[in-house]
C-alpha positions in Angstrom: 64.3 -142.3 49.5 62.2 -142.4 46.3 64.4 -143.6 43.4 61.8 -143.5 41.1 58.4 -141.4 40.0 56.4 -142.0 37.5 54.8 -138.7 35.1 51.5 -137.8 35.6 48.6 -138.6 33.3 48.4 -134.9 32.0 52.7 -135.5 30.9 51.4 -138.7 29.0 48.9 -136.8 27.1 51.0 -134.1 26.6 53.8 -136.3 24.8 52.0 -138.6 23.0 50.4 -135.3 21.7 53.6 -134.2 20.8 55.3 -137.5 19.1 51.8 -138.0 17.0 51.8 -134.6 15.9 55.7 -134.5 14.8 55.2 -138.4 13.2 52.2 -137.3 11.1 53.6 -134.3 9.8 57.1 -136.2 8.6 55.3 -139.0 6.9 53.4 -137.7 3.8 51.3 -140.9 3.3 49.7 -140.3 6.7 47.5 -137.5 5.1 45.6 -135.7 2.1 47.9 -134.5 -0.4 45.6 -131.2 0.0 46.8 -130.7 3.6 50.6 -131.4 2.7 50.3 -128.5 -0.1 48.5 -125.7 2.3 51.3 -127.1 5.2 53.9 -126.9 2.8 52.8 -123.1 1.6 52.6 -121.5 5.4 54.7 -124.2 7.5 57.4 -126.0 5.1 57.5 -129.5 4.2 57.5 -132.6 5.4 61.2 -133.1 4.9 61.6 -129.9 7.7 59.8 -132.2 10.0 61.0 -135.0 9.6 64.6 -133.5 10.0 63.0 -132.1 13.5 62.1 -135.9 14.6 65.1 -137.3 13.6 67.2 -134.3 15.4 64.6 -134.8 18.6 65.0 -138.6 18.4 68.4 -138.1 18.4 69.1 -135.8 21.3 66.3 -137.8 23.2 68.9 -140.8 23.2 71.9 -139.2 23.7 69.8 -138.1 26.8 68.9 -141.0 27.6 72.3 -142.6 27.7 73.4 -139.9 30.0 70.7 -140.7 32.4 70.9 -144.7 32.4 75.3 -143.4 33.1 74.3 -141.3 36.0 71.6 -144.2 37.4 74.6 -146.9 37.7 76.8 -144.6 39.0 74.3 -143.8 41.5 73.9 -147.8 42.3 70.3 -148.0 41.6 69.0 -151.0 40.9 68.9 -152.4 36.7 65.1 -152.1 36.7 64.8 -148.7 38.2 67.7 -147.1 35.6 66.0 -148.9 32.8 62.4 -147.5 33.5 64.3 -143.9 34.1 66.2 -144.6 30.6 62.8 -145.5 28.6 60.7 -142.3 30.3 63.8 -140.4 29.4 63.5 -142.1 25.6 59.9 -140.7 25.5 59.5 -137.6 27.6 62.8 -136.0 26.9 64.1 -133.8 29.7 60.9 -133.7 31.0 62.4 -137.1 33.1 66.0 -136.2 32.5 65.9 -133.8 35.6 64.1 -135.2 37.9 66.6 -138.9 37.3 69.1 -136.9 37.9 68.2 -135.1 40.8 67.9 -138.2 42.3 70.7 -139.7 41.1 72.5 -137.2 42.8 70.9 -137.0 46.3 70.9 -141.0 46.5 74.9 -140.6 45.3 75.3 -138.3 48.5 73.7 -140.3 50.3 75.8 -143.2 49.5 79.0 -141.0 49.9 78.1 -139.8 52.9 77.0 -143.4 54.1 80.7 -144.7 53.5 82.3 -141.4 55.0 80.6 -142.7 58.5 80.6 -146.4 58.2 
Protein backbone atom coordinates (compact mmCIF):
# COMPACT_ATOMS: atom_id res chain seq x y z
CA UNK A 1 0.00 0.00 0.00
CA UNK A 2 0.83 3.60 -0.92
CA UNK A 3 0.99 5.76 2.16
CA UNK A 4 1.92 8.66 0.48
CA UNK A 5 1.40 10.71 -3.10
CA UNK A 6 2.71 13.58 -4.00
CA UNK A 7 0.24 16.54 -6.09
CA UNK A 8 0.82 16.87 -9.50
CA UNK A 9 2.63 19.76 -11.12
CA UNK A 10 -0.66 21.33 -12.45
CA UNK A 11 -1.92 21.33 -8.21
CA UNK A 12 1.46 23.24 -7.58
CA UNK A 13 0.79 25.87 -10.06
CA UNK A 14 -2.62 26.03 -9.11
CA UNK A 15 -1.84 26.91 -5.33
CA UNK A 16 0.95 28.87 -5.53
CA UNK A 17 -1.35 30.77 -8.00
CA UNK A 18 -3.75 31.00 -5.38
CA UNK A 19 -1.47 31.93 -2.16
CA UNK A 20 0.36 34.74 -4.43
CA UNK A 21 -2.78 36.14 -5.57
CA UNK A 22 -4.47 36.28 -1.88
CA UNK A 23 -0.71 37.57 -0.33
CA UNK A 24 -0.62 40.42 -2.87
CA UNK A 25 -3.94 41.63 -2.50
CA UNK A 26 -3.66 41.81 1.67
CA UNK A 27 -0.39 43.61 1.55
CA UNK A 28 -0.89 47.20 0.23
CA UNK A 29 2.85 47.95 -0.22
CA UNK A 30 3.06 45.08 -2.80
CA UNK A 31 1.33 47.32 -5.40
CA UNK A 32 0.46 50.86 -7.02
CA UNK A 33 -1.69 52.80 -4.89
CA UNK A 34 -3.74 53.28 -8.38
CA UNK A 35 -4.57 49.56 -8.34
CA UNK A 36 -5.54 49.47 -4.51
CA UNK A 37 -8.12 52.47 -5.30
CA UNK A 38 -9.82 50.79 -8.59
CA UNK A 39 -9.63 47.16 -6.25
CA UNK A 40 -11.02 48.91 -3.47
CA UNK A 41 -14.00 50.68 -5.63
CA UNK A 42 -15.29 47.20 -7.48
CA UNK A 43 -13.67 44.40 -5.09
CA UNK A 44 -13.12 45.88 -1.39
CA UNK A 45 -10.02 46.49 0.42
CA UNK A 46 -7.23 45.04 1.35
CA UNK A 47 -8.28 44.67 4.88
CA UNK A 48 -11.25 42.11 3.28
CA UNK A 49 -8.40 40.09 1.96
CA UNK A 50 -6.34 39.99 4.35
CA UNK A 51 -9.20 38.80 6.75
CA UNK A 52 -9.73 35.93 3.90
CA UNK A 53 -5.82 34.83 4.34
CA UNK A 54 -5.85 34.94 7.77
CA UNK A 55 -9.41 32.87 7.99
CA UNK A 56 -7.78 30.46 5.11
CA UNK A 57 -4.45 30.16 7.01
CA UNK A 58 -6.35 29.42 9.83
CA UNK A 59 -8.65 26.67 8.82
CA UNK A 60 -5.62 25.30 6.58
CA UNK A 61 -3.90 24.39 10.18
CA UNK A 62 -6.59 23.39 12.04
CA UNK A 63 -6.70 21.00 8.93
CA UNK A 64 -3.62 20.12 9.13
CA UNK A 65 -3.62 19.12 12.74
CA UNK A 66 -6.46 16.82 12.03
CA UNK A 67 -4.55 15.16 9.37
CA UNK A 68 -1.02 14.77 11.17
CA UNK A 69 -3.91 13.07 14.34
CA UNK A 70 -5.39 10.68 11.85
CA UNK A 71 -1.54 9.78 10.33
CA UNK A 72 -0.34 8.59 13.92
CA UNK A 73 -3.29 6.94 14.63
CA UNK A 74 -2.97 5.17 11.45
CA UNK A 75 0.89 4.22 12.49
CA UNK A 76 2.50 5.77 9.63
CA UNK A 77 5.81 6.52 9.84
CA UNK A 78 6.95 10.40 11.43
CA UNK A 79 8.27 11.45 7.91
CA UNK A 80 5.33 10.32 5.90
CA UNK A 81 2.59 12.26 8.50
CA UNK A 82 4.86 15.18 8.39
CA UNK A 83 5.14 15.49 4.54
CA UNK A 84 1.10 14.78 4.65
CA UNK A 85 0.84 17.60 7.38
CA UNK A 86 3.02 20.32 5.34
CA UNK A 87 1.01 19.38 1.79
CA UNK A 88 -2.07 19.70 3.90
CA UNK A 89 -0.44 23.37 5.29
CA UNK A 90 -0.23 24.39 1.65
CA UNK A 91 -2.84 22.66 -0.49
CA UNK A 92 -5.65 22.71 1.88
CA UNK A 93 -8.21 19.92 1.49
CA UNK A 94 -6.89 19.36 -1.74
CA UNK A 95 -4.40 16.71 0.39
CA UNK A 96 -6.69 16.47 3.37
CA UNK A 97 -8.77 13.72 1.48
CA UNK A 98 -6.62 11.81 -0.10
CA UNK A 99 -4.38 11.53 3.76
CA UNK A 100 -7.18 10.54 4.99
CA UNK A 101 -8.34 8.08 2.77
CA UNK A 102 -5.35 6.42 3.35
CA UNK A 103 -5.22 6.75 6.70
CA UNK A 104 -8.16 4.88 6.90
CA UNK A 105 -7.56 1.96 4.50
CA UNK A 106 -3.94 1.44 6.13
CA UNK A 107 -5.98 1.64 9.79
CA UNK A 108 -8.14 -1.33 8.40
CA UNK A 109 -5.63 -2.87 7.30
CA UNK A 110 -3.94 -2.83 10.54
CA UNK A 111 -7.17 -3.85 12.35
CA UNK A 112 -7.87 -6.41 10.33
CA UNK A 113 -4.10 -7.58 10.51
CA UNK A 114 -4.44 -8.02 14.42
CA UNK A 115 -8.07 -9.62 14.09
CA UNK A 116 -6.12 -12.63 12.23
CA UNK A 117 -2.75 -12.66 13.82
Amino acid sequence: MVLFENPTIEEYIFIIGYWTLLIVLSQPWLLPQQVYTIMDTMLGTYDTYYNILFAVGCVHSLLAFAVFYTCSTAAFPLSISLKWTGLTLFFGFMTAGPAMKTAYKRRFQLEAADDIG
